[in-house]
Steps between C-alpha positions, in 0.01 A plus 500: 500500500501601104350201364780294658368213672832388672815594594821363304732227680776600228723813519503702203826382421396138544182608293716600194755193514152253495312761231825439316518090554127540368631640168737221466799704604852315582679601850730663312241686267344604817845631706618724172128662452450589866901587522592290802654158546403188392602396866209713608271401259543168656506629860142653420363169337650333823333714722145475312532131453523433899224787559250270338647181640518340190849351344607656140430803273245287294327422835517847602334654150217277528393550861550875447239473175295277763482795714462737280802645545520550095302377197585329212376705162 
């Protein structure tokens, strides 16, 4: 499967909002880069943070590094 050992629980779009929390981004950083609202910015961190059950963005980055999900550089 190309070297990949496991399949993403993130969308891409999900996968750029966290990339961009990573890199110490602001919502509103994030919204204006990827040209959509900072509602939906939001609505994607939402939807991540009950995916992995846990209760806020800070939660969600670290059990996403815990899986692998990303890695810190």
């Amino acid at each position: 499967m190309n070297g990949s050992h496991h399949r993403s629980l993130l969308t891409n779009r999900e996968r750029e909002i966290f990339a961009l929390l990573l890199a110490e981004k602001t919502t509103k950083e994030i919204a204006a880069q990827l040209g959509i609202s900072e509602k939906t910015v939001r609505n994607h961190i939402s939807n991540t943070i009950q995916k992995l059950g846990v209760t806020n963005r800070s939660q969600a980055i670290i059990e996403l590094l815990r899986l692998e999900e990303f890695k810190l550089e």
